[in-house]
mmCIF file of the N, C-alpha and C atoms, coordinates in Angstrom:
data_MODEL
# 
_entry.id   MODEL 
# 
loop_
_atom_site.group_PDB 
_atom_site.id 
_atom_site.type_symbol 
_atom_site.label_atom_id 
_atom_site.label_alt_id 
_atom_site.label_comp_id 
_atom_site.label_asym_id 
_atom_site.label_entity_id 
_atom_site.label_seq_id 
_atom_site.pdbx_PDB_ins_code 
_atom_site.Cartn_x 
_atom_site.Cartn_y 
_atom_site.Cartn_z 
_atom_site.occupancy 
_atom_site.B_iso_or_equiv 
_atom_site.pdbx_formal_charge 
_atom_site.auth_seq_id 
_atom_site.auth_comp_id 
_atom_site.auth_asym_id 
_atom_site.auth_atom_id 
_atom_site.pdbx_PDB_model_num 
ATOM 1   N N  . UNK A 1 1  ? 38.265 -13.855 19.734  1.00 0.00 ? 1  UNK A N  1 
ATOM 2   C CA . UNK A 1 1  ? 39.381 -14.235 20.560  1.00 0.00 ? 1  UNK A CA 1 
ATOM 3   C C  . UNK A 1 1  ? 40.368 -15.053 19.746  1.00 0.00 ? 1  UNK A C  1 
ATOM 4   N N  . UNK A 1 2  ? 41.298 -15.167 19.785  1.00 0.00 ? 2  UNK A N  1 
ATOM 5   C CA . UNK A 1 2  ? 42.682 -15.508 19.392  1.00 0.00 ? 2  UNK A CA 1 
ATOM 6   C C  . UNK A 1 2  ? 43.405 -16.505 20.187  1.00 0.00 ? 2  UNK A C  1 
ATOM 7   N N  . UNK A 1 3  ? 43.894 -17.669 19.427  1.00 0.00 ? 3  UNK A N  1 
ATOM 8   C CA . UNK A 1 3  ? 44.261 -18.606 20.596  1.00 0.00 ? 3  UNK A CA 1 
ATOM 9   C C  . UNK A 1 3  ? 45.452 -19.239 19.929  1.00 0.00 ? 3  UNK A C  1 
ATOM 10  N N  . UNK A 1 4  ? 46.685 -19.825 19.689  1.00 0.00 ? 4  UNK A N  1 
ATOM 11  C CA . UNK A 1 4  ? 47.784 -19.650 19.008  1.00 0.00 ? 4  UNK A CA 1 
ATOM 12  C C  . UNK A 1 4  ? 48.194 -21.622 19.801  1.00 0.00 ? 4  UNK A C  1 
ATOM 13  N N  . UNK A 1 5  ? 48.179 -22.681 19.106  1.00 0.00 ? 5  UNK A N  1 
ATOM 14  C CA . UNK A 1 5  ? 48.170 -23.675 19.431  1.00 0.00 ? 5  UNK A CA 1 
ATOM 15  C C  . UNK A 1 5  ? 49.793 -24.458 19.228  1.00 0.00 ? 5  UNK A C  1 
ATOM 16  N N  . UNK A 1 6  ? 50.319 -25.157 20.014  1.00 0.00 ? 6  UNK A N  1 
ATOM 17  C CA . UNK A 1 6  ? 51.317 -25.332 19.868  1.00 0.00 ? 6  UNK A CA 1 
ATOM 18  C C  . UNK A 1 6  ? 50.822 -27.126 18.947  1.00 0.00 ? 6  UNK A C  1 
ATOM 19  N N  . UNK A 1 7  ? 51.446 -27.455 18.015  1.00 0.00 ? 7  UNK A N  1 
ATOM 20  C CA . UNK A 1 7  ? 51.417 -28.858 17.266  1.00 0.00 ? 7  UNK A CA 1 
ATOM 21  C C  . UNK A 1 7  ? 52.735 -29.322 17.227  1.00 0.00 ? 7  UNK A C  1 
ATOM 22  N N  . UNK A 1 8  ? 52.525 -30.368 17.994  1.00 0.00 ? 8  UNK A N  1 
ATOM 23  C CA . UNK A 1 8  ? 53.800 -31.401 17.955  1.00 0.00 ? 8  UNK A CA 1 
ATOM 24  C C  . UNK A 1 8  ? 53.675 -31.965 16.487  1.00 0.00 ? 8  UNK A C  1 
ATOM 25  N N  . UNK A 1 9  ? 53.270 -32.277 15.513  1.00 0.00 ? 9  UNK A N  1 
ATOM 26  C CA . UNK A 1 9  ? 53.284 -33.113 14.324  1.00 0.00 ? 9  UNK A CA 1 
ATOM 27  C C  . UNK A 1 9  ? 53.087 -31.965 13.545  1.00 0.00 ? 9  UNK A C  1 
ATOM 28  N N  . UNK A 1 10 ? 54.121 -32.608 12.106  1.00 0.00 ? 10 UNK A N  1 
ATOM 29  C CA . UNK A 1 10 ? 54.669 -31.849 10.850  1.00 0.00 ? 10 UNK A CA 1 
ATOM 30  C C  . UNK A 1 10 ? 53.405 -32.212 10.228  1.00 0.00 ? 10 UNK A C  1 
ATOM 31  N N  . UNK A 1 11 ? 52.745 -30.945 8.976   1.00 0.00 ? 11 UNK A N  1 
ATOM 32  C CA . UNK A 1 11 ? 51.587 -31.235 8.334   1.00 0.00 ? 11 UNK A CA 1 
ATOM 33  C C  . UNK A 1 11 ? 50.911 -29.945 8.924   1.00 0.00 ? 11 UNK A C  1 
ATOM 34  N N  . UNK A 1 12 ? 50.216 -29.072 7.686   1.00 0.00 ? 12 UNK A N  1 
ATOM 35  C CA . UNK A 1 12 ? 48.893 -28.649 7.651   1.00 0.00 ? 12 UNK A CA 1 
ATOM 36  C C  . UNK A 1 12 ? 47.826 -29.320 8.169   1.00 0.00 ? 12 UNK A C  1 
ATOM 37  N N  . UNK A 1 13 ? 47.468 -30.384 7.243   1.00 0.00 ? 13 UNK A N  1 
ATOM 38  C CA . UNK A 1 13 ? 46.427 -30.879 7.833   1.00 0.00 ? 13 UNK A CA 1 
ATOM 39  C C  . UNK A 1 13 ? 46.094 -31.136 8.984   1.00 0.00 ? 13 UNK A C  1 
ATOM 40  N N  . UNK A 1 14 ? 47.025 -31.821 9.943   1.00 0.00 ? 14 UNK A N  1 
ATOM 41  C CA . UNK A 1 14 ? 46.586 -32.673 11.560  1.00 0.00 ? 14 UNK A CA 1 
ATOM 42  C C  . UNK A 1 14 ? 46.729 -30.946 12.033  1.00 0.00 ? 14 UNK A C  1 
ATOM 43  N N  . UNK A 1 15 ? 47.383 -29.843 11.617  1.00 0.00 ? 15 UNK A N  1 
ATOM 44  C CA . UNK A 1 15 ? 47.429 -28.914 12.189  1.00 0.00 ? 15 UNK A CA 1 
ATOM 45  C C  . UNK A 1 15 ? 45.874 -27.782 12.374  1.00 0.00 ? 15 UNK A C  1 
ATOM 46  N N  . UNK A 1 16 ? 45.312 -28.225 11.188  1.00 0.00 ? 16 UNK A N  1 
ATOM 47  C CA . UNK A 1 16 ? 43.900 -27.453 10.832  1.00 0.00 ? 16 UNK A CA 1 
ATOM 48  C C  . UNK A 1 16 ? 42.699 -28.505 11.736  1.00 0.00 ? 16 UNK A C  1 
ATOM 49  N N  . UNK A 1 17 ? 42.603 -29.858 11.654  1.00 0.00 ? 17 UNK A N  1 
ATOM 50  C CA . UNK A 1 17 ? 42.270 -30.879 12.484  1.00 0.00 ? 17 UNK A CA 1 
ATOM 51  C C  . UNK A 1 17 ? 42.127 -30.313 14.157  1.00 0.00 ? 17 UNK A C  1 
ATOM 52  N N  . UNK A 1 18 ? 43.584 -29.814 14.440  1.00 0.00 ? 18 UNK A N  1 
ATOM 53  C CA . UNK A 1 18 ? 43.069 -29.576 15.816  1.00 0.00 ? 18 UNK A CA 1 
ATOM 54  C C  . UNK A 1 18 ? 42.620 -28.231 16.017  1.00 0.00 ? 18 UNK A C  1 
ATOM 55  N N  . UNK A 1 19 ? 42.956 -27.039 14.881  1.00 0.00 ? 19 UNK A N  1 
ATOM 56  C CA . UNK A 1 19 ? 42.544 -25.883 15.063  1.00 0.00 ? 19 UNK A CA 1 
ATOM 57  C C  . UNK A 1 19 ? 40.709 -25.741 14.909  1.00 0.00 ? 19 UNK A C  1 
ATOM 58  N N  . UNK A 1 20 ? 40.754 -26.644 13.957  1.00 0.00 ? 20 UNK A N  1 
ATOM 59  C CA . UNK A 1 20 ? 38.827 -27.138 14.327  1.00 0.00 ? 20 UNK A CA 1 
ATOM 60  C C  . UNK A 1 20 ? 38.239 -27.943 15.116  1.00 0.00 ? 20 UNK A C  1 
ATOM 61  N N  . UNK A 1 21 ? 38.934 -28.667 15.865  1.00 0.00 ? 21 UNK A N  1 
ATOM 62  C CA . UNK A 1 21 ? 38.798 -29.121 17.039  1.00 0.00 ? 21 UNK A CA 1 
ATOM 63  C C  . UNK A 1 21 ? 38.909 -27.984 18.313  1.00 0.00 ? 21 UNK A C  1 
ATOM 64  N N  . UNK A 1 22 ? 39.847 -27.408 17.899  1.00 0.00 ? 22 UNK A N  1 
ATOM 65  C CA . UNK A 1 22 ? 39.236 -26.071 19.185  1.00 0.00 ? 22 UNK A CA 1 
ATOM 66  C C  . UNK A 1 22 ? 38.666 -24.850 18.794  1.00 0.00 ? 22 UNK A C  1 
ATOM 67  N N  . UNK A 1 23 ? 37.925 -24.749 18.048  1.00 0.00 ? 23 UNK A N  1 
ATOM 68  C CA . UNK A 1 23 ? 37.317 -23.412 17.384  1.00 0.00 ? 23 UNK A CA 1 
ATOM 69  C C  . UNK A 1 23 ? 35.840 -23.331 18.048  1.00 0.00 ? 23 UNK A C  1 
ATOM 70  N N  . UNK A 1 24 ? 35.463 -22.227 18.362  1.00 0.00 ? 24 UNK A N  1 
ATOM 71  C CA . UNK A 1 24 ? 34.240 -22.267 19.047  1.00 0.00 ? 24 UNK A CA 1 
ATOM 72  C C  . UNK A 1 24 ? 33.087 -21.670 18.350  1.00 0.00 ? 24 UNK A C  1 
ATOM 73  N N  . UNK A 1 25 ? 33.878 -21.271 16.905  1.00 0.00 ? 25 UNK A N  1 
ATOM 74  C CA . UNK A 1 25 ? 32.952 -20.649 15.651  1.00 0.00 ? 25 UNK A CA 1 
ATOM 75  C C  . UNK A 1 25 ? 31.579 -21.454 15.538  1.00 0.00 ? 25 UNK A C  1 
ATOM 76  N N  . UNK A 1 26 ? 30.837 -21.126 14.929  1.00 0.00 ? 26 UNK A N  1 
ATOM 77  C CA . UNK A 1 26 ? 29.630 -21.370 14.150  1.00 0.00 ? 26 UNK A CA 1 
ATOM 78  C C  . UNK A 1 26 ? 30.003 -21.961 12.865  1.00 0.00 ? 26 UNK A C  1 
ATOM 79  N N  . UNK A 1 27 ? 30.695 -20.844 12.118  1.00 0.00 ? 27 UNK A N  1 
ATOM 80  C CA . UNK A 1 27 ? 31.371 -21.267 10.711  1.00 0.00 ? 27 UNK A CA 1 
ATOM 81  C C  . UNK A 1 27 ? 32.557 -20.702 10.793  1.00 0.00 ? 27 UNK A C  1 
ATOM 82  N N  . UNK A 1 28 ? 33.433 -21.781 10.155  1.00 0.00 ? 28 UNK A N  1 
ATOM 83  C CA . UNK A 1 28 ? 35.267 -22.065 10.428  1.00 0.00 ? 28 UNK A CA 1 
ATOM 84  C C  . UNK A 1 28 ? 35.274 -21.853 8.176   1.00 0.00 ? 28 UNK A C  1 
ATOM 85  N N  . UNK A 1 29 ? 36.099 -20.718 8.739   1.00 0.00 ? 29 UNK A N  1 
ATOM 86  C CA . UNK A 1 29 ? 36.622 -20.971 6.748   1.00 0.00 ? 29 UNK A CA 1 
ATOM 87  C C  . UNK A 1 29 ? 38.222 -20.925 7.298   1.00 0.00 ? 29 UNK A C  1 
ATOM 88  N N  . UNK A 1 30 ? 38.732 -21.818 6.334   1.00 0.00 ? 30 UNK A N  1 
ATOM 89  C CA . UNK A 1 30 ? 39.913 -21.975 6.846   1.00 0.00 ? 30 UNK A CA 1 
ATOM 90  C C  . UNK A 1 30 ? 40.721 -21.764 5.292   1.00 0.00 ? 30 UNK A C  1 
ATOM 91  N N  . UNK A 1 31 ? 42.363 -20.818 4.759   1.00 0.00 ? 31 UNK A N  1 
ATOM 92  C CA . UNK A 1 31 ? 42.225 -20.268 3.818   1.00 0.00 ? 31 UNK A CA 1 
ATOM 93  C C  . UNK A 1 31 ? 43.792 -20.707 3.743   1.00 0.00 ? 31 UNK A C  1 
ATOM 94  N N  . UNK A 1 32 ? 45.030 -20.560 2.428   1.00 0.00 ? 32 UNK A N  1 
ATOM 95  C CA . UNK A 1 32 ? 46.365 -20.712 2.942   1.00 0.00 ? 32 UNK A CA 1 
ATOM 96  C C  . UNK A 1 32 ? 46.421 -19.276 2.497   1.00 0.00 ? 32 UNK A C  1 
ATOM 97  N N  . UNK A 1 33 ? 47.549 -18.901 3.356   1.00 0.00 ? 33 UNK A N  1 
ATOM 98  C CA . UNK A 1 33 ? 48.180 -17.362 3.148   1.00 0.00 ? 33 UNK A CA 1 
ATOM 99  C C  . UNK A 1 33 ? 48.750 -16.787 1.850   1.00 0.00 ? 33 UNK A C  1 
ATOM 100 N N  . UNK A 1 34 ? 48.744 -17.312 0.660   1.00 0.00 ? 34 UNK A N  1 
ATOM 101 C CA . UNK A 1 34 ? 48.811 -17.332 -0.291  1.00 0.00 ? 34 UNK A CA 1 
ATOM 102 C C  . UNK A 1 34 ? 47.844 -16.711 -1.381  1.00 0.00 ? 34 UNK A C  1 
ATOM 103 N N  . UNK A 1 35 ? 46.331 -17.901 -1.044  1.00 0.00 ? 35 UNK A N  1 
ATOM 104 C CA . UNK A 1 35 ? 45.526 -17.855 -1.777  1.00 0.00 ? 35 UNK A CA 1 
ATOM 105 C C  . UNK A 1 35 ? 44.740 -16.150 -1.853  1.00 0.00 ? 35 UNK A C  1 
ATOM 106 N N  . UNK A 1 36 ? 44.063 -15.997 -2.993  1.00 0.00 ? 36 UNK A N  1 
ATOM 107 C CA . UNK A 1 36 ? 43.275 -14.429 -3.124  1.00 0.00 ? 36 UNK A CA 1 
ATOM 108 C C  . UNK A 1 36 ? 41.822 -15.082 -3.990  1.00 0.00 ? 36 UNK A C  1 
ATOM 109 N N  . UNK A 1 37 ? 41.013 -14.383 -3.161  1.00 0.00 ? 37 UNK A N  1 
ATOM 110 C CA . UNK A 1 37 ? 39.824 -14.757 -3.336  1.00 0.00 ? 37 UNK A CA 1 
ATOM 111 C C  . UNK A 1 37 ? 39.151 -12.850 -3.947  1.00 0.00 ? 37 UNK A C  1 
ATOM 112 N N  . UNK A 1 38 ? 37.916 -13.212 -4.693  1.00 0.00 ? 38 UNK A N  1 
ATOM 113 C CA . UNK A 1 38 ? 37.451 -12.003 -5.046  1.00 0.00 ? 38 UNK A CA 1 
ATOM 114 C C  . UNK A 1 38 ? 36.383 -11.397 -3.550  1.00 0.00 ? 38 UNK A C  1 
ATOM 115 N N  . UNK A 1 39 ? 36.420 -10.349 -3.529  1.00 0.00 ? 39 UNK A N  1 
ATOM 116 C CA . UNK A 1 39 ? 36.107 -9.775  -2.052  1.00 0.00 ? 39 UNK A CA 1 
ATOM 117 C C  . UNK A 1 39 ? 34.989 -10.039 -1.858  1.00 0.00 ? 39 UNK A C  1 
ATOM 118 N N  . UNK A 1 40 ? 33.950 -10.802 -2.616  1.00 0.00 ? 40 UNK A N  1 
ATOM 119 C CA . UNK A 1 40 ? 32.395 -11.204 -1.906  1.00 0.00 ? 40 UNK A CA 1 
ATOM 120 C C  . UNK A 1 40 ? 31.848 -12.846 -1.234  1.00 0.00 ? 40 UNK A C  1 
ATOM 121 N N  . UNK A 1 41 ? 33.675 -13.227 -1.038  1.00 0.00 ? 41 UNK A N  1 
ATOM 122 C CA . UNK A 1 41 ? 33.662 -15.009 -1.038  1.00 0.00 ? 41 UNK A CA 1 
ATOM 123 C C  . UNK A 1 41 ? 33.481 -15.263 0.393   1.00 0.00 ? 41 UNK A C  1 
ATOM 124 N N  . UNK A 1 42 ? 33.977 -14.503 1.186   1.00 0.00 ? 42 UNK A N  1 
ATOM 125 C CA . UNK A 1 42 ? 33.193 -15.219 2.463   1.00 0.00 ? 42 UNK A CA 1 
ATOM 126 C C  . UNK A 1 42 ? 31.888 -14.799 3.131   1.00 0.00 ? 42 UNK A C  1 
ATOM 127 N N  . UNK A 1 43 ? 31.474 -13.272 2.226   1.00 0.00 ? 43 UNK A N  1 
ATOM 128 C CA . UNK A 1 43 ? 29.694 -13.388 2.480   1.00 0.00 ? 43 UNK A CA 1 
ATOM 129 C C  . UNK A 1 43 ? 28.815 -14.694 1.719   1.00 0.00 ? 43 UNK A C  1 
ATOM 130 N N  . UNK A 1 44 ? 29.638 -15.221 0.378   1.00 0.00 ? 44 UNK A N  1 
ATOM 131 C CA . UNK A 1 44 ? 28.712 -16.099 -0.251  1.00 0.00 ? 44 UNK A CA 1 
ATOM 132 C C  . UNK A 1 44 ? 28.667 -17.295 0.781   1.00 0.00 ? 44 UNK A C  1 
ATOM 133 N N  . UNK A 1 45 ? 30.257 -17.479 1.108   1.00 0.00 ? 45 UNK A N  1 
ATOM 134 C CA . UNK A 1 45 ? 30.017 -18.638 1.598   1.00 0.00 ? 45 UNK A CA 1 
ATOM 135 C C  . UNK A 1 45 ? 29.733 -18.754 3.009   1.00 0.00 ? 45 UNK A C  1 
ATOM 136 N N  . UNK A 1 46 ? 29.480 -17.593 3.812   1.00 0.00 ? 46 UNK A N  1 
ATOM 137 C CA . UNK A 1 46 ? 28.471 -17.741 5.030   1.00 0.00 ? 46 UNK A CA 1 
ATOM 138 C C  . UNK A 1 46 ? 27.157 -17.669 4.988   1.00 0.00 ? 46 UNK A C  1 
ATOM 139 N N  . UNK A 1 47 ? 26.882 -16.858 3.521   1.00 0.00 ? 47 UNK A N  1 
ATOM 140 C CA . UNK A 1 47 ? 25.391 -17.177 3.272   1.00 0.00 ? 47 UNK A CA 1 
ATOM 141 C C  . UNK A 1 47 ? 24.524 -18.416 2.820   1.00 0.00 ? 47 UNK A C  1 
ATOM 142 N N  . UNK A 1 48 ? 26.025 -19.173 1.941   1.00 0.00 ? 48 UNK A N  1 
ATOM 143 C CA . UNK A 1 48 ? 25.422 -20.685 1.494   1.00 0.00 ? 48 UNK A CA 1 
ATOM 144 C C  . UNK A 1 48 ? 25.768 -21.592 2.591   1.00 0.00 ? 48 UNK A C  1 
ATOM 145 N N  . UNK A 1 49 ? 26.068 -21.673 3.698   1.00 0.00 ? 49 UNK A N  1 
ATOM 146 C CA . UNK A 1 49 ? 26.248 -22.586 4.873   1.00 0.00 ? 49 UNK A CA 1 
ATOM 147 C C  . UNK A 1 49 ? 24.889 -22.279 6.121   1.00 0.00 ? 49 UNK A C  1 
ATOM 148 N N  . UNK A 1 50 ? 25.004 -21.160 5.745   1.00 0.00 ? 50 UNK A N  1 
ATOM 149 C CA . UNK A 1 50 ? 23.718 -20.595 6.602   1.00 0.00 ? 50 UNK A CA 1 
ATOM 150 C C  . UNK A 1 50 ? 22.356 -20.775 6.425   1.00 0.00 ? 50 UNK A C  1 
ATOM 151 N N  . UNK A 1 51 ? 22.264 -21.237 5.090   1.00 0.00 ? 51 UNK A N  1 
ATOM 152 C CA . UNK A 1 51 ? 21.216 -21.804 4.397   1.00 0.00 ? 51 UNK A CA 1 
ATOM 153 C C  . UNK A 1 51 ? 21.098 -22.774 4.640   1.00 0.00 ? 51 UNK A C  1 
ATOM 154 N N  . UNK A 1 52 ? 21.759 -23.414 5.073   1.00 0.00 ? 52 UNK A N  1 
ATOM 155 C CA . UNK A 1 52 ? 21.562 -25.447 5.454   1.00 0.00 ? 52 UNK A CA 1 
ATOM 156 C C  . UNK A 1 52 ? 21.650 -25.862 4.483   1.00 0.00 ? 52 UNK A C  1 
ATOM 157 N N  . UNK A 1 53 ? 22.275 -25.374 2.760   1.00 0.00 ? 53 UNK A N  1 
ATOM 158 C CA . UNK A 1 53 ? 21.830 -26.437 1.874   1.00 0.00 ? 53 UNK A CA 1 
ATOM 159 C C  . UNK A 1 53 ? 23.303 -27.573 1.583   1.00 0.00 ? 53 UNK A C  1 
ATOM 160 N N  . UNK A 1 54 ? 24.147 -26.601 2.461   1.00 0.00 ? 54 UNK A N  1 
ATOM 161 C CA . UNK A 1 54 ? 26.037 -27.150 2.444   1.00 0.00 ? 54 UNK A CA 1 
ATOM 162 C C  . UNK A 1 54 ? 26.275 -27.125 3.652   1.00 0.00 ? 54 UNK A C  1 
ATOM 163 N N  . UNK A 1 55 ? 26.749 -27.792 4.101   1.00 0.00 ? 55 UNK A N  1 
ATOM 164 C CA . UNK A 1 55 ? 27.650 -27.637 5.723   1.00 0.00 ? 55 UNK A CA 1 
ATOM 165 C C  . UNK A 1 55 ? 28.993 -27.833 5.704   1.00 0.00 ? 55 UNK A C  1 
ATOM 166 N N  . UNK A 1 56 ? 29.690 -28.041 4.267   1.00 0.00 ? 56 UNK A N  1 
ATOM 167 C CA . UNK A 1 56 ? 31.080 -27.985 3.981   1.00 0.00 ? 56 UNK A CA 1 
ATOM 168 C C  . UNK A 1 56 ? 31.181 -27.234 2.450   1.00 0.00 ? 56 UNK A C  1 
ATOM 169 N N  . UNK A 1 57 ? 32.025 -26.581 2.634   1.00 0.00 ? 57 UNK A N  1 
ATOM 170 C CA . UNK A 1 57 ? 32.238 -25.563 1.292   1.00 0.00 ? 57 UNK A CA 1 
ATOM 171 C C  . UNK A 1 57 ? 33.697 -25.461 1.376   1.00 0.00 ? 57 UNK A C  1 
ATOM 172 N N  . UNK A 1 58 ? 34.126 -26.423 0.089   1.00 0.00 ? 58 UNK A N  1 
ATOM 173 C CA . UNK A 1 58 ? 36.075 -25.892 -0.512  1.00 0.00 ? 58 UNK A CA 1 
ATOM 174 C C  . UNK A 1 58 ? 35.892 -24.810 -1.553  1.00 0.00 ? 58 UNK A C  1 
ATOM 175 N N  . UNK A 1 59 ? 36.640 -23.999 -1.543  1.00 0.00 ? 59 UNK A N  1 
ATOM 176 C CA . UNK A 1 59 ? 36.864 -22.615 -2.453  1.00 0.00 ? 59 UNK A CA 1 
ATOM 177 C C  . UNK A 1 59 ? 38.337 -23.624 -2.953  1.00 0.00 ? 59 UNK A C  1 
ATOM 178 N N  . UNK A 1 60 ? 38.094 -23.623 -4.106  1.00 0.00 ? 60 UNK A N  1 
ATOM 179 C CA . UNK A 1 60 ? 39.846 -23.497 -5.070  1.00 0.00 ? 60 UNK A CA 1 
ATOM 180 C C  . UNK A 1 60 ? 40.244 -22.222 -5.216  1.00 0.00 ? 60 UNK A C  1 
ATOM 181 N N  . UNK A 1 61 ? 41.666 -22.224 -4.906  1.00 0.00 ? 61 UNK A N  1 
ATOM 182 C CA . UNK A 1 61 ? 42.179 -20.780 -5.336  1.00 0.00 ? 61 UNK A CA 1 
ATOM 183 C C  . UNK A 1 61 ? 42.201 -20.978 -6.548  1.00 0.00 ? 61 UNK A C  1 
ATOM 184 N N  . UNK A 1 62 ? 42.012 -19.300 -7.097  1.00 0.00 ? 62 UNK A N  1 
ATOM 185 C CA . UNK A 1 62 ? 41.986 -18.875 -8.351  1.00 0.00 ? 62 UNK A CA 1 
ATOM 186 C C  . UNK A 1 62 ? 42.141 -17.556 -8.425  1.00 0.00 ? 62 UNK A C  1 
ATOM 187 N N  . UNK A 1 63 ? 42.758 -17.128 -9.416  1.00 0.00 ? 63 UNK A N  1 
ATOM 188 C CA . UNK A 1 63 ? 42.783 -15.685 -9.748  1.00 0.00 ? 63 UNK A CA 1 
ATOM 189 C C  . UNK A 1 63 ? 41.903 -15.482 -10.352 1.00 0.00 ? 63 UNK A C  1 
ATOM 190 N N  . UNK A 1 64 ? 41.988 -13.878 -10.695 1.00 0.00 ? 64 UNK A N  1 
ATOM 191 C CA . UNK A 1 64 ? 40.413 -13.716 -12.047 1.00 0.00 ? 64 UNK A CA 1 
ATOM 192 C C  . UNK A 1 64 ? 38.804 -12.989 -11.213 1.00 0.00 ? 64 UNK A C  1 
ATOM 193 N N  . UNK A 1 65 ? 38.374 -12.849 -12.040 1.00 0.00 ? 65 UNK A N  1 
ATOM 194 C CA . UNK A 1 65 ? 36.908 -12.122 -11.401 1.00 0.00 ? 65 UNK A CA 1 
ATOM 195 C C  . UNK A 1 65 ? 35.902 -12.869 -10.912 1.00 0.00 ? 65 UNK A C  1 
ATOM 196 N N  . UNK A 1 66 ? 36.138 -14.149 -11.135 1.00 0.00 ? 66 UNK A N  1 
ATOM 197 C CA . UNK A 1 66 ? 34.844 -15.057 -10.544 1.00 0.00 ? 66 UNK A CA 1 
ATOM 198 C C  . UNK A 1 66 ? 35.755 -16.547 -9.587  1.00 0.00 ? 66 UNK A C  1 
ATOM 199 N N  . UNK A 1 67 ? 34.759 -17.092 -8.987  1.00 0.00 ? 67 UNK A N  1 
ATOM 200 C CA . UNK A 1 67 ? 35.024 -18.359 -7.844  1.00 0.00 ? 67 UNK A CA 1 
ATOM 201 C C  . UNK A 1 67 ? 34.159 -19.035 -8.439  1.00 0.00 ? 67 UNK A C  1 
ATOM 202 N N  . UNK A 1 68 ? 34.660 -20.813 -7.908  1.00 0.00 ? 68 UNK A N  1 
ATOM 203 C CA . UNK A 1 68 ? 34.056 -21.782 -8.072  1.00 0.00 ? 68 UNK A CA 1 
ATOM 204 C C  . UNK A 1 68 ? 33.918 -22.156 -6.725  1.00 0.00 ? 68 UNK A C  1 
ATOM 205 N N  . UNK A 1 69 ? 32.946 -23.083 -6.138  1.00 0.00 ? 69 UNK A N  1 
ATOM 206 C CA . UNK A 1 69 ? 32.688 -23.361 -5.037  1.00 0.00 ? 69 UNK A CA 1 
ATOM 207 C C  . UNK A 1 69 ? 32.594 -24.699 -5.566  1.00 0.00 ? 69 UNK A C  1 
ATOM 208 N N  . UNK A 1 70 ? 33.425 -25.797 -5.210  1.00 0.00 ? 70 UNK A N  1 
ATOM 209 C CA . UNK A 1 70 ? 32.847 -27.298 -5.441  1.00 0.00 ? 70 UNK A CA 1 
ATOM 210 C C  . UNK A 1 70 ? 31.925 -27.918 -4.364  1.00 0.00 ? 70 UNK A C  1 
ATOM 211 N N  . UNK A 1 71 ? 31.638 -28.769 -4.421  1.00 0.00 ? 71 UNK A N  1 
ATOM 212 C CA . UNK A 1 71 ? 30.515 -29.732 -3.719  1.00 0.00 ? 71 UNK A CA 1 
ATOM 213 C C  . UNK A 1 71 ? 30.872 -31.149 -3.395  1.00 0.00 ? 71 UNK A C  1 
# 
């Protein structure tokens, strides 16, 4: 389902804040429209959240054949 939030305040951030404040997901990856990820990054990273060993995972954008996942 699809839900399109109106934000009174300027900023990404307080804007992603309330979009995870109303998300009813399990797991929220949240991405900018810009960034390009190699096509196996959000099985890794639903598989490494799903694991319990992370419950927060930042991807840096990057070009190129491989991802870093920081911690």
């Amino acid at each position: 389902m699809q839900k399109i939030l109106d934000v009174a305040r300027p900023g990404v951030g307080y804007a992603t804040y309330l979009g995870v404040n109303e998300s009813r997901g399990e797991i929220i990856i949240r991405t900018d429209a810009d960034a390009v990820f190699p096509k196996d990054i959000i099985p890794f990273i639903v598989a490494m959240l799903r694991s319990r060993d992370k419950l927060v995972a930042h991807v840096g954008h990057i070009c190129g054949g491989g991802f870093i996942v920081y911690e």
